[in-house]
MARMISE-430965 format. One record per residue (C-alpha): residue in three letters; x, y, z; residue number from 1. Coordinates in steps of 0.001 Angstrom, whole numbers. Example, Ala and Ser with C-alpha at 12.3 -4.5 7.8 and 13.67 -1.06 7.14 Angstrom:
<nodes>
   sefi        px        py        pz   filo
    ALA     12300     -4500      7800      1
    SER     13670     -1060      7140      2
</nodes>
This chain:
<nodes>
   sefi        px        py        pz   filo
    UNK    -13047     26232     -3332      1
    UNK    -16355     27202     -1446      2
    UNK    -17473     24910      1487      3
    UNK    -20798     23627       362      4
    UNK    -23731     23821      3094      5
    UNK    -25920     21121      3986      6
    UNK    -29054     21838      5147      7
    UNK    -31381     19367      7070      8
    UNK    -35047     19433      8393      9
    UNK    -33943     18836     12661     10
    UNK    -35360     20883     14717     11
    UNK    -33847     24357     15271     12
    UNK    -34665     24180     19042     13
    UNK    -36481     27721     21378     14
    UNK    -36986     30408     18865     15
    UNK    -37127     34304     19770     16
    UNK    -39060     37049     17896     17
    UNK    -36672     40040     17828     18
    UNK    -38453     43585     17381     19
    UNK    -37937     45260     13982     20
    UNK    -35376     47730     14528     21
    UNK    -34758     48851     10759     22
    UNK    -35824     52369      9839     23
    UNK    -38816     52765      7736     24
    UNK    -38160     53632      4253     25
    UNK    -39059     57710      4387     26
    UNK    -36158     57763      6684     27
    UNK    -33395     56336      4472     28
    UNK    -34257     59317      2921     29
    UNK    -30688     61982      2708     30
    UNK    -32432     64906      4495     31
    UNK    -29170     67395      4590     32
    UNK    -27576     68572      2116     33
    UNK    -24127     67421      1130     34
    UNK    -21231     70149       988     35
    UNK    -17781     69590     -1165     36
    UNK    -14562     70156      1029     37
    UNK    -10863     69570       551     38
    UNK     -9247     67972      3076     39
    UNK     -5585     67200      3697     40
    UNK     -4910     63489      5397     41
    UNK     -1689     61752      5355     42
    UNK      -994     58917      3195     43
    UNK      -899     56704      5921     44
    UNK     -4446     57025      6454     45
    UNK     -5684     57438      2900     46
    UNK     -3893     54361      2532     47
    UNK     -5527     52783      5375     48
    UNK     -9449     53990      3867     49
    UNK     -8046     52560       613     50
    UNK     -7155     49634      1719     51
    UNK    -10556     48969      3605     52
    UNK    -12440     50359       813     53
    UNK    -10984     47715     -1425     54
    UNK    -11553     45089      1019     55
    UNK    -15375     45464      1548     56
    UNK    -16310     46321     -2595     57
    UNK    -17019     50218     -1809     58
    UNK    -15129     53814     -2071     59
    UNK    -12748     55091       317     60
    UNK    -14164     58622      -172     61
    UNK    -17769     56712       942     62
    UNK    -16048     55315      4149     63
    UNK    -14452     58530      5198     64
    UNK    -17822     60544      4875     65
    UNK    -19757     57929      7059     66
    UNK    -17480     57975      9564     67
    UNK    -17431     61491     10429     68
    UNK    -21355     61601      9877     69
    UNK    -21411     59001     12440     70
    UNK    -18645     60649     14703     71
    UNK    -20785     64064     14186     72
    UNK    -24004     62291     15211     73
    UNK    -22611     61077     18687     74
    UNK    -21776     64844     19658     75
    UNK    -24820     66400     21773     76
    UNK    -26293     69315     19827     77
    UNK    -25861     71420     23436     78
    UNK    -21895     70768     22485     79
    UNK    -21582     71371     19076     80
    UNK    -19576     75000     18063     81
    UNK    -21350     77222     15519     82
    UNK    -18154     77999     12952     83
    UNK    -19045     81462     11397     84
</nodes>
């Protein structure tokens, strides 16, 4: 059974205004191109995306791409290999 919320009109005390810090729209926009690999993992882990996946509504597949775009993104350029 869901708690139910009650709302009242007391004061909410010192507010802040925080800076808007989401991306504008143009770029949300996928600006590389997506490539299809195969990948071997072991079943621990595709059990562990899986399992996540399930737990917050979305694909494992989804989860395992964002993180290494994410992992990728935190490597300086200057650092990165060129693979031939």
């Amino acid at each position: 059974m869901k708690k139910k919320i009650k709302y009242t009109d007391e004061p909410m005390g010192e507010l802040e205004i925080v800076k808007d810090f989401l991306p504008s729209p143009k770029d949300l926009v996928l600006k590389e191109k997506n490539v299809r690999v195969t990948i071997n993992l072991k079943e621990s882990s595709i059990d562990f995306f899986k399992s996540m996946a399930n737990k917050h509504h979305t694909q494992y597949q989804k989860i395992i791409r964002n993180l290494l775009d994410y992992y990728a993104s935190q490597v300086p350029t200057g650092n990165r290999k060129k693979v031939a």
